[in-house]
C-alpha positions in Angstrom: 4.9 -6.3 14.7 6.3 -8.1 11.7 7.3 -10.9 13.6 3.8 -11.3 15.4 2.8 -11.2 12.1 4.6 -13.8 10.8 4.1 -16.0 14.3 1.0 -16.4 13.4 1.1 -17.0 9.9 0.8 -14.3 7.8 3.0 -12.8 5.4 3.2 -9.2 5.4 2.8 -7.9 0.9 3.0 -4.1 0.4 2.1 -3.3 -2.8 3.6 0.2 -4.2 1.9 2.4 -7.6 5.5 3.2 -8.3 7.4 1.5 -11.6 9.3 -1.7 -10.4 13.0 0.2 -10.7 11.4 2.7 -8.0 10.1 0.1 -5.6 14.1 -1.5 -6.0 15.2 1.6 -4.9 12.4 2.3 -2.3 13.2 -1.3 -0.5 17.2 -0.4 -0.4 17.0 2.7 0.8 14.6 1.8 3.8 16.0 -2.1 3.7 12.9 -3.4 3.5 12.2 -6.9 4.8 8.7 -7.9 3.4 7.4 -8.5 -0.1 6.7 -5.1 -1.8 5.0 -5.0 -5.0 4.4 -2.8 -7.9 1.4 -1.9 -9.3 2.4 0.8 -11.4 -0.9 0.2 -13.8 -3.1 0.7 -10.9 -4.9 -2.3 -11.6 -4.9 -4.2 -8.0 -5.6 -0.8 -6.6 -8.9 -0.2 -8.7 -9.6 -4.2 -8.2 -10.1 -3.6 -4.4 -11.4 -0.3 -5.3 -8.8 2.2 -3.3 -7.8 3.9 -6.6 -8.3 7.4 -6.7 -7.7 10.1 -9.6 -5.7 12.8 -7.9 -6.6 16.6 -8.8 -4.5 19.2 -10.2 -3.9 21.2 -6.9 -3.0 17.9 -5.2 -0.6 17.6 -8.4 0.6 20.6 -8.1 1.4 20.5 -4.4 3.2 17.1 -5.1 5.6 18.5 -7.3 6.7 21.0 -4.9 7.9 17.8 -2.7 9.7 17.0 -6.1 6.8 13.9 -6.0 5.9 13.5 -10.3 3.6 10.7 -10.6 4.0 10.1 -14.0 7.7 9.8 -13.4 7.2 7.3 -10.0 4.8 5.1 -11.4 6.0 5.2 -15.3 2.1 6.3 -16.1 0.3 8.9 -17.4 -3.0 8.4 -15.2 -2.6 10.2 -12.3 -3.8 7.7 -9.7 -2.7 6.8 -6.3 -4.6 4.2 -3.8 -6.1 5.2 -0.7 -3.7 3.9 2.3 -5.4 0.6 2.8 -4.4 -2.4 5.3 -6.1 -6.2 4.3 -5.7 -9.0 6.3 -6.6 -11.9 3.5 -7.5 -15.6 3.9 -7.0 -18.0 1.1 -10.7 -17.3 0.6 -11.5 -13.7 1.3 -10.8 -10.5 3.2 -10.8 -11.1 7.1 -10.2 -7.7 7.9 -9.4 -4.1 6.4 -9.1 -1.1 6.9 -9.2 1.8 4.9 -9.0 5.5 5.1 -8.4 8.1 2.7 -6.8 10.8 5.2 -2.7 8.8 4.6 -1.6 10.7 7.7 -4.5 8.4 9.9 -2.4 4.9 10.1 -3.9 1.7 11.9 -2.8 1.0 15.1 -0.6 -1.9 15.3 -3.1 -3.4 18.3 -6.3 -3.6 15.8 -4.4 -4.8 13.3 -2.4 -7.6 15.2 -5.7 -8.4 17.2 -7.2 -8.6 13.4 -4.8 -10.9 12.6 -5.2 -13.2 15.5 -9.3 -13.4 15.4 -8.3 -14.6 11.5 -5.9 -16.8 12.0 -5.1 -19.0 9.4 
C-alpha cells in the first residue's frame, strides 16, 4: 500500500500523541518507514478536531495494559485522537475518514481509491 501511495504522489505522515523519545522508540521497534510525528501537546489533534479527553475507567483500564498517558505523551491532559486517516492536497482535505471505535481501520481499497480520485 505504501508504495501505491507513494506512486501516486503522496507521502504517507503519521502523527503519534506520544513525547518525541517515545515515537524514536516506537519507529525502531516496528522500523517504521514513513514520517511519524509527535504531537504530544495535542494541538494538531484538537486543530482537526479528533482530540478526545479520556475518562477515568478508560484510564484505568489503560494502565492495566501498563499504557500511562501522562508518561507516553510527557502531559498531564489526558487526551488521545480518535483514529483518523486524511488524504490532504496542498489546499484542503480530499478525503477522511474518521471513526472513534480504533478497532474499525479503513480498508486499504477506499483509501487507495481515495488517493487516486485526489490525485495530486
Amino acid at each position: 500500500m505504501d508504495s501505491q501511495l507513494r506512486e501516486l504522489g503522496f507521502q504517507i505522515i503519521g502523527i503519534s500523541p506520544d513525547q518525541p523519545s517515545k515515537v524514536r522508540e516506537t519507529i525502531e521497534k516496528h522500523s517504521i518507514r514513513f514520517t511519524l510525528l509527535s504531537d504530544s501537546s495535542m494541538t494538531a489533534a484538537k486543530a482537526l478536531g479528533i482530540a478526545y479527553r479520556v475518562n477515568e475507567s478508560t484510564l484505568q483500564a489503560l494502565a492495566q495494559y501498563g499504557v500511562d498517558l501522562q508518561v507516553a505523551s510527557g502531559q498531564a491532559h489526558q487526551l488521545l485522537p480518535v483514529p483518523a486517516v486524511f488524504v490532504v492536497s496542498k489546499e484542503t482535505i480530499q478525503f477522511e475518514y474518521i471513526n472513534p471505535d480504533y478497532s474499525v481501520r479503513l480498508h486499504p481499497d477506499l483509501l487507495l481509491r481515495a488517493a487516486q480520485l485526489a490525485r495530486p
